[in-house]
C-alpha atoms as an extended CHARMM CRD file, in Angstrom:
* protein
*
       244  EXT
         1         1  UNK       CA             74.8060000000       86.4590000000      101.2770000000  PROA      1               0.0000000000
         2         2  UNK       CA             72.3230000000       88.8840000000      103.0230000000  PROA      2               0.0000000000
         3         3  UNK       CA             73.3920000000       92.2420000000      102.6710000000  PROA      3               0.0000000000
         4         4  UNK       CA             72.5700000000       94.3820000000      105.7390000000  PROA      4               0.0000000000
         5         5  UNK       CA             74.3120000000       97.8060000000      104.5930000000  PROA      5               0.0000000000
         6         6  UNK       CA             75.3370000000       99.4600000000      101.5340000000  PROA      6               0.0000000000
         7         7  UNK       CA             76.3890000000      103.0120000000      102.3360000000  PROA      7               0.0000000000
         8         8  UNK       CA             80.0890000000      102.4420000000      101.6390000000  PROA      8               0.0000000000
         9         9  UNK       CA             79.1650000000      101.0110000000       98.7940000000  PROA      9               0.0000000000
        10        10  UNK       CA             76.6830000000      103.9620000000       97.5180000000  PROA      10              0.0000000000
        11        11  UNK       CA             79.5660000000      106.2440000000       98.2720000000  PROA      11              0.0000000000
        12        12  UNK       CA             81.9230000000      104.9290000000       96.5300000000  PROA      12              0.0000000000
        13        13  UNK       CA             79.8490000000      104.9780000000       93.3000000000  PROA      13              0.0000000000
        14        14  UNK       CA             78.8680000000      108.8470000000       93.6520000000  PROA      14              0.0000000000
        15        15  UNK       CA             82.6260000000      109.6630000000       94.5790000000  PROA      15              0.0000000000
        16        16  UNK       CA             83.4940000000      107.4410000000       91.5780000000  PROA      16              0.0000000000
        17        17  UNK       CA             80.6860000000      108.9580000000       89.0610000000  PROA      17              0.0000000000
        18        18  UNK       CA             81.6750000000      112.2060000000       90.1920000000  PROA      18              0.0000000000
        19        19  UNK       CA             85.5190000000      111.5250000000       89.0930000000  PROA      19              0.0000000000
        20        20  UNK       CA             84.2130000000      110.4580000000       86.1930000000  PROA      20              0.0000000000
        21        21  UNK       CA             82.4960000000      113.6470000000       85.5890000000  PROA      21              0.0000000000
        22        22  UNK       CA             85.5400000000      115.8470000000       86.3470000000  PROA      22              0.0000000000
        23        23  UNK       CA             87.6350000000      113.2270000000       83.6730000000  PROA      23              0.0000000000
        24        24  UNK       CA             85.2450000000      114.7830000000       81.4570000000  PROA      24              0.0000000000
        25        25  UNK       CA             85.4560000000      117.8170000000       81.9750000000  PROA      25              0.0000000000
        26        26  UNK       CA             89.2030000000      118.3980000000       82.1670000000  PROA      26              0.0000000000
        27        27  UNK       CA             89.7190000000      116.4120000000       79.3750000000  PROA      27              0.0000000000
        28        28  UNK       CA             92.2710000000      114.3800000000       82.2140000000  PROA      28              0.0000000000
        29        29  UNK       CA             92.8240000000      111.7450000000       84.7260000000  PROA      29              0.0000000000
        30        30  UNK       CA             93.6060000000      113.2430000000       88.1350000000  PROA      30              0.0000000000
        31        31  UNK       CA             96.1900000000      115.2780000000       86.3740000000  PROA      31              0.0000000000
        32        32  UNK       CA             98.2940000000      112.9080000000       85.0430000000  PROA      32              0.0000000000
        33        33  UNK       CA             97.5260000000      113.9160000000       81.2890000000  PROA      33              0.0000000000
        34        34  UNK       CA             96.7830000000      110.1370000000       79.7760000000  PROA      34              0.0000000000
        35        35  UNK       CA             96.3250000000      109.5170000000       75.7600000000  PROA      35              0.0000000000
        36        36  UNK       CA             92.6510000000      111.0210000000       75.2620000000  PROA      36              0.0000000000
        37        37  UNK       CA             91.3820000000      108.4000000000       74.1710000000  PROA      37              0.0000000000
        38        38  UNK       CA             91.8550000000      106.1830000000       77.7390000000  PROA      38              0.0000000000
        39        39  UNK       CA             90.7320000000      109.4040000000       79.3910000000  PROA      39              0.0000000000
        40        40  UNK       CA             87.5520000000      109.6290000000       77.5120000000  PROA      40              0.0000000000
        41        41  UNK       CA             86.6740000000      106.1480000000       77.6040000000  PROA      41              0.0000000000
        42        42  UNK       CA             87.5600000000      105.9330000000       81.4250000000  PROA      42              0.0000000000
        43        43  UNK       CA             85.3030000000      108.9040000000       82.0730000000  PROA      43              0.0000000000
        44        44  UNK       CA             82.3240000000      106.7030000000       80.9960000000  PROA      44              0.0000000000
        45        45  UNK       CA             83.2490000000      103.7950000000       82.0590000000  PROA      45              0.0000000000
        46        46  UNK       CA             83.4080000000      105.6820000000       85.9080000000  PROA      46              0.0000000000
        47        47  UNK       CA             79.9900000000      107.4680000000       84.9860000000  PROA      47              0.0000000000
        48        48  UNK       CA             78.5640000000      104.6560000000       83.9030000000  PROA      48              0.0000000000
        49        49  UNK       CA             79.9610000000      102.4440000000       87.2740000000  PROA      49              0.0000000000
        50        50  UNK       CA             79.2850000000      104.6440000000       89.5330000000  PROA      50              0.0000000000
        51        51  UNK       CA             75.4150000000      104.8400000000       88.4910000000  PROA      51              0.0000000000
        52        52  UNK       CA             75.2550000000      101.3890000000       88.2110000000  PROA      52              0.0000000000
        53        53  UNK       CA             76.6240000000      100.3810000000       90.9930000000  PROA      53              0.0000000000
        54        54  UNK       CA             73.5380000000      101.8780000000       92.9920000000  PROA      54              0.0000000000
        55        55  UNK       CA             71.5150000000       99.4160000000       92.1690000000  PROA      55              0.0000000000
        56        56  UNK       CA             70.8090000000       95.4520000000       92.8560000000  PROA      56              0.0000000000
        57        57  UNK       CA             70.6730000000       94.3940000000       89.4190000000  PROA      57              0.0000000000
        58        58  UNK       CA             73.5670000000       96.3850000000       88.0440000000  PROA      58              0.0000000000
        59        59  UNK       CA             75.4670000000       96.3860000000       91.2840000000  PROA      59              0.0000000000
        60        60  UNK       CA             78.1580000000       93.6100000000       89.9500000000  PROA      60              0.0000000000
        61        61  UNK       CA             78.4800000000       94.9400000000       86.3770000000  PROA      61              0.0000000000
        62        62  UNK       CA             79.2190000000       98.3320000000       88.0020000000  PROA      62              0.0000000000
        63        63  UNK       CA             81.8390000000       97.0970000000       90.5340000000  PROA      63              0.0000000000
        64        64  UNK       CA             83.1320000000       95.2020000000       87.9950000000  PROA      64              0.0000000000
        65        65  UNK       CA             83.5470000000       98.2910000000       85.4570000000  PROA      65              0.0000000000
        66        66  UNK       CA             85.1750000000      100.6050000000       88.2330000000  PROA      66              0.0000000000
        67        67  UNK       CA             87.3680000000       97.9450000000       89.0590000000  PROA      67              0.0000000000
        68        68  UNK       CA             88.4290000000       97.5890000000       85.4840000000  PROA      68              0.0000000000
        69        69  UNK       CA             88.9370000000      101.3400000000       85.4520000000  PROA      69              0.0000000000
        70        70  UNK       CA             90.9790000000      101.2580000000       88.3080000000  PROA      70              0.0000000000
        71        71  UNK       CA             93.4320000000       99.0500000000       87.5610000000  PROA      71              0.0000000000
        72        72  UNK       CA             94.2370000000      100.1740000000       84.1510000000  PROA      72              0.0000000000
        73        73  UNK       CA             95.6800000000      103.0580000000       86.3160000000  PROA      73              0.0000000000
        74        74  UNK       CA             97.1660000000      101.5780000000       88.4580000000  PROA      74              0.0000000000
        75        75  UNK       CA             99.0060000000       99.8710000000       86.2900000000  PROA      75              0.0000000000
        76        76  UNK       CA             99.9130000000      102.6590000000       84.2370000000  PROA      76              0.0000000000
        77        77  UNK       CA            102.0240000000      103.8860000000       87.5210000000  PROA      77              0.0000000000
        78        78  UNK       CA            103.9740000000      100.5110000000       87.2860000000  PROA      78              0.0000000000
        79        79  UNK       CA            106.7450000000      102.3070000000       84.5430000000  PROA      79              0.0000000000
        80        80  UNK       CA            106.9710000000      105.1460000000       86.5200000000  PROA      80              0.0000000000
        81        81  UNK       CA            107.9940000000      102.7600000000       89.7680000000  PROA      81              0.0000000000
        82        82  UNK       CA            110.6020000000      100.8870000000       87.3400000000  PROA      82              0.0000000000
        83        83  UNK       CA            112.0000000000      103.9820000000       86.1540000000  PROA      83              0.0000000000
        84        84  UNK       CA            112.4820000000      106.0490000000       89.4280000000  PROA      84              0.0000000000
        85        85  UNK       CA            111.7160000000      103.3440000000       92.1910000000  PROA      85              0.0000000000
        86        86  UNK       CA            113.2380000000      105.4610000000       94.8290000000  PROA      86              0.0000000000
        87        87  UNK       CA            110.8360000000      108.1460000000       94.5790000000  PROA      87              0.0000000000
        88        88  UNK       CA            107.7840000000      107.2280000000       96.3900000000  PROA      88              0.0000000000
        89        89  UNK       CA            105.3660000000      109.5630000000       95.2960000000  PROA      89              0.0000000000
        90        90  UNK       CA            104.7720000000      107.2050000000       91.6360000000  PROA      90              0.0000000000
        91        91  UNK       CA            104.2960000000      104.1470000000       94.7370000000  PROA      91              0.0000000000
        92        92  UNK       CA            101.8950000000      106.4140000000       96.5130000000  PROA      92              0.0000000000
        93        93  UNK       CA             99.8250000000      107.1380000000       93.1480000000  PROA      93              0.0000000000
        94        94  UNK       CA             99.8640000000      102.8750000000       92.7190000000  PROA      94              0.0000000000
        95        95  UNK       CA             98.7080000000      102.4280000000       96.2340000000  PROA      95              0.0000000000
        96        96  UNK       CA             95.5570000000      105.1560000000       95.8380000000  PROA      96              0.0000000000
        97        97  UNK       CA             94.5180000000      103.1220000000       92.6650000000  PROA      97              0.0000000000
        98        98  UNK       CA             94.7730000000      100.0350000000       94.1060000000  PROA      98              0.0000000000
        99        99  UNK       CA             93.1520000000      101.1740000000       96.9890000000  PROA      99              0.0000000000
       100       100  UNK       CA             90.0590000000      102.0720000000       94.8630000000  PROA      100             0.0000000000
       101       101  UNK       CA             90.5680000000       98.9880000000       92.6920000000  PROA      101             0.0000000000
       102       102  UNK       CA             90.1560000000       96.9040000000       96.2790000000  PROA      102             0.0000000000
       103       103  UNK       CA             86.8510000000       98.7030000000       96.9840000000  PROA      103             0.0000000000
       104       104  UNK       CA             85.2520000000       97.7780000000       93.5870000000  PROA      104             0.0000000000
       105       105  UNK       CA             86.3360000000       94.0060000000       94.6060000000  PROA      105             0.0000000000
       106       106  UNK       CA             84.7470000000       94.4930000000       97.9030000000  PROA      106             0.0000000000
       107       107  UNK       CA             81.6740000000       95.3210000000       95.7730000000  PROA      107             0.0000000000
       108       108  UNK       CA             81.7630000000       92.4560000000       93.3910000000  PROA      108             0.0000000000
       109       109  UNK       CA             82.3200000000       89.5160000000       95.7880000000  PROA      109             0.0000000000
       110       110  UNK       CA             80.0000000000       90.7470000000       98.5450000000  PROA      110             0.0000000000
       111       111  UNK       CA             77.0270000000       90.2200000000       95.7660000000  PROA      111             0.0000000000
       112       112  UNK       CA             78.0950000000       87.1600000000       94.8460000000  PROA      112             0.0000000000
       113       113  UNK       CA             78.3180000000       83.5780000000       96.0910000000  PROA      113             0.0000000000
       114       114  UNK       CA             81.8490000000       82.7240000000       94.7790000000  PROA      114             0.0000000000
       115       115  UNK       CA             83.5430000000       83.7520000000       98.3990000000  PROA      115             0.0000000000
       116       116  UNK       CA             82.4020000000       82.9270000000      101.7290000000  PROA      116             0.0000000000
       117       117  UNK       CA             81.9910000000       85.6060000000      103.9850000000  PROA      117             0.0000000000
       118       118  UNK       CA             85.5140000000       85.1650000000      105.9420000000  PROA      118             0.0000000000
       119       119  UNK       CA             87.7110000000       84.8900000000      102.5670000000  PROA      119             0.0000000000
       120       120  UNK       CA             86.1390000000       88.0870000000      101.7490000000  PROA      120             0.0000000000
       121       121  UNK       CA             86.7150000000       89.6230000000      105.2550000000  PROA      121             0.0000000000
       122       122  UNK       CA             90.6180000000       88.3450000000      104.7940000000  PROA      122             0.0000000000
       123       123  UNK       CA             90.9240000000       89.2370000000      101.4330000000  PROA      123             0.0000000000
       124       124  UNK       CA             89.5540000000       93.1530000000      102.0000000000  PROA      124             0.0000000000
       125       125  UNK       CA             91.8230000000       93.7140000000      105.6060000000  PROA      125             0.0000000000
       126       126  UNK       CA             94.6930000000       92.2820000000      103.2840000000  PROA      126             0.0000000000
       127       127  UNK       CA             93.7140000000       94.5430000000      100.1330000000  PROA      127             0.0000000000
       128       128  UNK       CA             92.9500000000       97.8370000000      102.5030000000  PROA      128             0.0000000000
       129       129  UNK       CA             95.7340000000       97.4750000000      105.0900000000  PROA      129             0.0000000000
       130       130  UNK       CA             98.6400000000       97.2370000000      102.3410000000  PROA      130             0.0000000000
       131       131  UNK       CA             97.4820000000      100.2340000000      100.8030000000  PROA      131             0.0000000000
       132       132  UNK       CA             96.7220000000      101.6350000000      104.1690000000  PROA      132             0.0000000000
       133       133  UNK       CA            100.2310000000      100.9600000000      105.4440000000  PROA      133             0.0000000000
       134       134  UNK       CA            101.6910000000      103.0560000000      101.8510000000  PROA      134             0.0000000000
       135       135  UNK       CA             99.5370000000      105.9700000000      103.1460000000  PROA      135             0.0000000000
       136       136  UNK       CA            101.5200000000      105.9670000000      105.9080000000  PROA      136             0.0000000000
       137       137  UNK       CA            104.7930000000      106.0720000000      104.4470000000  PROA      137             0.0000000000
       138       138  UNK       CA            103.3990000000      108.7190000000      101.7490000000  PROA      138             0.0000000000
       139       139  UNK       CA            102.6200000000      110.6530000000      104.4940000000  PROA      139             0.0000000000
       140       140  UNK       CA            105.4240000000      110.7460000000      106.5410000000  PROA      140             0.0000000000
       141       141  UNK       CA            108.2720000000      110.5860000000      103.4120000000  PROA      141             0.0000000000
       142       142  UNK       CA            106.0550000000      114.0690000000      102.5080000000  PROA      142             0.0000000000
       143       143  UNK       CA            105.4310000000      114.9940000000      106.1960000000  PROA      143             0.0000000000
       144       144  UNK       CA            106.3240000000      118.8940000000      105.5360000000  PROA      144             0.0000000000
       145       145  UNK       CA            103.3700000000      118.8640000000      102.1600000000  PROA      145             0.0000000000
       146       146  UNK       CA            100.9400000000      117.0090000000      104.7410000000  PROA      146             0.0000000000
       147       147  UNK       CA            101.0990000000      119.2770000000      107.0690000000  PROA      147             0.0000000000
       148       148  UNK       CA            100.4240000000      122.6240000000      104.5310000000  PROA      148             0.0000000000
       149       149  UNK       CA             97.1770000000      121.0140000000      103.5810000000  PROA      149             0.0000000000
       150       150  UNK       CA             96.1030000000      121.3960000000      106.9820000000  PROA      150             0.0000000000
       151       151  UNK       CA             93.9040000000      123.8970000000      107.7850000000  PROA      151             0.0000000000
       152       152  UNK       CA             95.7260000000      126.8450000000      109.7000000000  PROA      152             0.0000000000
       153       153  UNK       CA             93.1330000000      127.4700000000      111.6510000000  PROA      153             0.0000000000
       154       154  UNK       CA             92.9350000000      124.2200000000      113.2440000000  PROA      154             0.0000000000
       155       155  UNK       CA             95.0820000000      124.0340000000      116.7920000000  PROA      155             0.0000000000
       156       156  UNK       CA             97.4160000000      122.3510000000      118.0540000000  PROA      156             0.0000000000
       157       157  UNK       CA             99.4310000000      123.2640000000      114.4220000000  PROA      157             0.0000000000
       158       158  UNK       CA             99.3450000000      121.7710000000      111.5300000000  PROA      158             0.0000000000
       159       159  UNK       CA            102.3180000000      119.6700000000      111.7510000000  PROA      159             0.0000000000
       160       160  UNK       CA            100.6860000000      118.0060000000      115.2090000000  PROA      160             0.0000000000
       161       161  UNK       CA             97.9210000000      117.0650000000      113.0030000000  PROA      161             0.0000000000
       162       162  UNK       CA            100.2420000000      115.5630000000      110.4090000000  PROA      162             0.0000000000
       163       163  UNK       CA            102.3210000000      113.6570000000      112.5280000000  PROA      163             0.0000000000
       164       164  UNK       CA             98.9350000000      112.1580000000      114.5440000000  PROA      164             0.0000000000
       165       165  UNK       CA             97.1580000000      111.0760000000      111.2940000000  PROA      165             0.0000000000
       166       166  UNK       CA            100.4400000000      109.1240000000      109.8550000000  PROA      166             0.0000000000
       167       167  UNK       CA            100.5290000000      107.3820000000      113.6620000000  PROA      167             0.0000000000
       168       168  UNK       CA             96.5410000000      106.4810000000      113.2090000000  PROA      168             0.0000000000
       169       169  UNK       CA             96.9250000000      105.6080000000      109.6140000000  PROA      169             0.0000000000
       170       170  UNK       CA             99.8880000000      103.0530000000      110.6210000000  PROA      170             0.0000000000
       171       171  UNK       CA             98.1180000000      101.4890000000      113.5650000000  PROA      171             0.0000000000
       172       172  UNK       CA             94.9010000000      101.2430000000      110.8190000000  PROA      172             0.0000000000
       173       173  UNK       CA             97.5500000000       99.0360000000      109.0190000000  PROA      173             0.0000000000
       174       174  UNK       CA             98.3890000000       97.1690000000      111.6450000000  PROA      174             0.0000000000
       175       175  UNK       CA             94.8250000000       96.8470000000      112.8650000000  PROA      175             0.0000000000
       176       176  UNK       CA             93.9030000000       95.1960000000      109.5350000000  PROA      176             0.0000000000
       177       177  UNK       CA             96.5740000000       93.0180000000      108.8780000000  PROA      177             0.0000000000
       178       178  UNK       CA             96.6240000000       91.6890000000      112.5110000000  PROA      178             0.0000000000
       179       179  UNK       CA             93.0670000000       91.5460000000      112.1830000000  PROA      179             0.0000000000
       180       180  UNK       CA             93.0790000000       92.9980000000      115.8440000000  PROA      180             0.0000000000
       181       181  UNK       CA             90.3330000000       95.1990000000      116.2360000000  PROA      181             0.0000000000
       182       182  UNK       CA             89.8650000000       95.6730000000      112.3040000000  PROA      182             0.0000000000
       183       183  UNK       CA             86.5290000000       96.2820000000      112.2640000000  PROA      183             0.0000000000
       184       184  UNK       CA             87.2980000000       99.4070000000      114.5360000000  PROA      184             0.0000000000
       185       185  UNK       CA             90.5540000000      100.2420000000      112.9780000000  PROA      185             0.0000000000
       186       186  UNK       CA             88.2230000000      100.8280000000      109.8120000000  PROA      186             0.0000000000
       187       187  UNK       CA             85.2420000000      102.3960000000      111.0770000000  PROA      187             0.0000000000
       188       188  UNK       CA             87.7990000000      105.2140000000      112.5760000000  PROA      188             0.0000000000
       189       189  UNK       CA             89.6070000000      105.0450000000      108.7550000000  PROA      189             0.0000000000
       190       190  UNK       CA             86.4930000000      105.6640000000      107.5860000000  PROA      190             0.0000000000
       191       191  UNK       CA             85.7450000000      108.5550000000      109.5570000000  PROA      191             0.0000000000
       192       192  UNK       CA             89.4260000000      110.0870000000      109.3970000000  PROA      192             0.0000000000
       193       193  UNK       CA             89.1780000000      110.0040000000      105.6200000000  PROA      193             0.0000000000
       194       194  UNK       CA             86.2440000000      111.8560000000      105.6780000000  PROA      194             0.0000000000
       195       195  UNK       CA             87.3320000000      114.6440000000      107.6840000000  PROA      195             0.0000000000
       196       196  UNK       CA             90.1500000000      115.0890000000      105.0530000000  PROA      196             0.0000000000
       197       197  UNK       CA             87.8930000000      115.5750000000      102.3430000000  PROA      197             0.0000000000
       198       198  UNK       CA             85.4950000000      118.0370000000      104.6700000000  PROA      198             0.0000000000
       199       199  UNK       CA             88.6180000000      119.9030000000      106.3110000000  PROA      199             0.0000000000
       200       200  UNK       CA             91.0850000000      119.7830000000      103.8470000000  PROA      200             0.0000000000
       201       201  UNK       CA             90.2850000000      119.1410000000       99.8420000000  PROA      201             0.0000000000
       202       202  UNK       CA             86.3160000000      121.0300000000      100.5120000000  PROA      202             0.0000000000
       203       203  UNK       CA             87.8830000000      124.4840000000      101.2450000000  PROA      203             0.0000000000
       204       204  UNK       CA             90.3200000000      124.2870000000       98.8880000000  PROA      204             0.0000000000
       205       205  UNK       CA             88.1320000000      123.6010000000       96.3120000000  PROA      205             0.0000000000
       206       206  UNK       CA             85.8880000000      126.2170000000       97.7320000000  PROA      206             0.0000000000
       207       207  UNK       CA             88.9330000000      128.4540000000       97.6000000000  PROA      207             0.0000000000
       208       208  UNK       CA             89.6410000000      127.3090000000       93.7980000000  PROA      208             0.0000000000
       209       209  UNK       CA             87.3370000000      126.2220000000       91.7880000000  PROA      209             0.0000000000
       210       210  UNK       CA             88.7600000000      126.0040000000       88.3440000000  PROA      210             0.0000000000
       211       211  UNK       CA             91.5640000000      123.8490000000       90.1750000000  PROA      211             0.0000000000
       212       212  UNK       CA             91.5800000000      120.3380000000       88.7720000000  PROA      212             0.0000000000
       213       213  UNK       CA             93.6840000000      118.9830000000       91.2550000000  PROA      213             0.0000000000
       214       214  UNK       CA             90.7180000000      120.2170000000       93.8840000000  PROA      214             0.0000000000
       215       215  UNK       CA             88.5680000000      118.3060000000       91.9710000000  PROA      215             0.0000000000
       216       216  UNK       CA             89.7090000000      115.3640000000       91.7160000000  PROA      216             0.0000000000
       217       217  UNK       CA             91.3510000000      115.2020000000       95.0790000000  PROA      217             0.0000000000
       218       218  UNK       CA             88.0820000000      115.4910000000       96.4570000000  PROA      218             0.0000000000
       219       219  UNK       CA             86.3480000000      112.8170000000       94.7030000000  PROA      219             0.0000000000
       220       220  UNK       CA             89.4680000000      110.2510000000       95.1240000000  PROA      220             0.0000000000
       221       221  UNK       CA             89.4520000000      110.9080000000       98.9230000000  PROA      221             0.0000000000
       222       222  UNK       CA             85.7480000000      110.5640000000       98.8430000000  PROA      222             0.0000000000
       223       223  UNK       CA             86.0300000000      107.3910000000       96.6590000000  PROA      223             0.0000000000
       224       224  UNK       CA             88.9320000000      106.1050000000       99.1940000000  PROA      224             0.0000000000
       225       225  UNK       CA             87.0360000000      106.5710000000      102.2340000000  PROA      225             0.0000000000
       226       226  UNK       CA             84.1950000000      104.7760000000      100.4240000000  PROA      226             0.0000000000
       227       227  UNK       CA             86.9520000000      101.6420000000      100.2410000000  PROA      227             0.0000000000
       228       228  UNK       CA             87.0840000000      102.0510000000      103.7420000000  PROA      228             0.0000000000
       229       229  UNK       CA             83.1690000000      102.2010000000      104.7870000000  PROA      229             0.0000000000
       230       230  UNK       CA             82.4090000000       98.9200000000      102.3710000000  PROA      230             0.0000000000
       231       231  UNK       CA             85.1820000000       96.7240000000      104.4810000000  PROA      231             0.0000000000
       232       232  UNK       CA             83.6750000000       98.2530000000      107.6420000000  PROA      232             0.0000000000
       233       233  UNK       CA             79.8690000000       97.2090000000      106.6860000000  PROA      233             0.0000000000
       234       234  UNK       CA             81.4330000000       93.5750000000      106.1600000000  PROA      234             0.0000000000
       235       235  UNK       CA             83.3250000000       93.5250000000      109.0830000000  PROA      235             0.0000000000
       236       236  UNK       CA             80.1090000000       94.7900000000      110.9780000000  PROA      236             0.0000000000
       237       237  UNK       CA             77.7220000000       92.8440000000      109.0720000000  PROA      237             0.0000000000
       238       238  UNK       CA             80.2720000000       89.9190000000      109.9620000000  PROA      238             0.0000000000
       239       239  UNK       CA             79.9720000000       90.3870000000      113.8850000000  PROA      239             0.0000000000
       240       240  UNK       CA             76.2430000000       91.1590000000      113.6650000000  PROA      240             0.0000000000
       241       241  UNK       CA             75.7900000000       87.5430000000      112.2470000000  PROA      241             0.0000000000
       242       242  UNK       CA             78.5200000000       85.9260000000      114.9090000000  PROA      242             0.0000000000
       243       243  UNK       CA             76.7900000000       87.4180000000      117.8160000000  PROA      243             0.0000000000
       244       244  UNK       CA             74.0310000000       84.8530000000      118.8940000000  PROA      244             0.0000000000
């Protein structure tokens, strides 16, 4: 498979090095306070996937580190789902690791032969738009905490803003697992996600540095949005090679 762009990709291992990093350095998993010995071992493990997964020969071994990584948290939100299953926020925390376990997939099968290109178009507008669609109920279940992230300053009000980016992450959903205009739906994901991390997580952690939570905030949305800009440069490379 010829691979025409790997920005998401590169993103996603800096934003996943990086979290890797802060692991380190807190001592902690996006503040979730894990045995230290998983948090210690999952700091290298991300430091070590996110370098490798910069370059063509390590590319796969990377992906397929981060993706290890990644799941072992997600899973470890599965008891917290069984035991309080009407709360939504331990779903949300599943559906952020999964989202970032999807992009290390991405990674993996677009460098290797195993999956043709439209099984791996399906399979990451499946993966993304699930998780996509839980954003959207995160969001509006914890409309009032959405809308105190955003920045004051920026008008309408901060609950406009809110309300619009739970409608655009929805119709994202929908986008991708319709697979009507997906490959839009995901560039605008892309860019949306993005703007969080510049508008919202960037000043706070500007505002707060010895914050944790700004820390790793910032590198999950980072890493997230990095999900989103790898299933955009398939979906792109995808219609580059269909056009004649």
């Amino acid at each position: 498979m010829r691979v025409v762009s790997n920005l998401g990709g590169r993103v996603f291992g800096v934003a996943s090095l990086a979290f890797g990093v802060i692991t380190l350095v807190w001592h902690d998993y996006n503040g979730w306070h894990q045995p230290r010995y998983l948090v210690h071992a999952a700091a290298g493990a991300l430091i070590f996937g996110g370098a490798a997964i910069q370059f063509r020969r390590t590319v796969k071994a990377g992906a397929a580190v981060l993706g290890a990584v990644y799941l072992v948290f997600a899973l470890r939100c599965v008891p917290q789902i069984v035991a309080t299953p009407r709360i939504y926020n331990s779903w949300g925390n599943f559906f952020e690791q999964f989202s970032l376990v999807a992009g290390a997939a991405l990674v993996y099968a677009r460098w290797s032969s195993a999956w043709s290109r439209e099984t791996l178009n399906r399979m990451g507008r499946i993966l993304l738009g699930i998780c996509v669609a839980s954003f959207t109920l995160e969001q509006a279940i914890y409309l009032h905490a959405t809308a105190s992230l955003v920045p004051k300053w920026l008008p309408p009000s901060q609950m406009f803003w809110a309300v619009a980016t739970t409608v655009l992450f929805a119709l994202a959903a929908v986008a991708l697992l319709t697979n009507r205009m997906a490959l839009l739906a995901t560039r605008l994901l892309t860019v949306m996600l993005v703007l969080f991390g510049l508008l919202v997580w960037v000043p706070l952690l500007l505002s707060d540095p010895h914050s944790h939570t700004n820390w790793s905030e910032n590198a999950e949305t980072f890493a997230i949005a990095g999900t989103a800009w790898i299933l955009a440069d398939l979906l792109g490379e995808s219609r580059r090679v269909a056009t004649p």
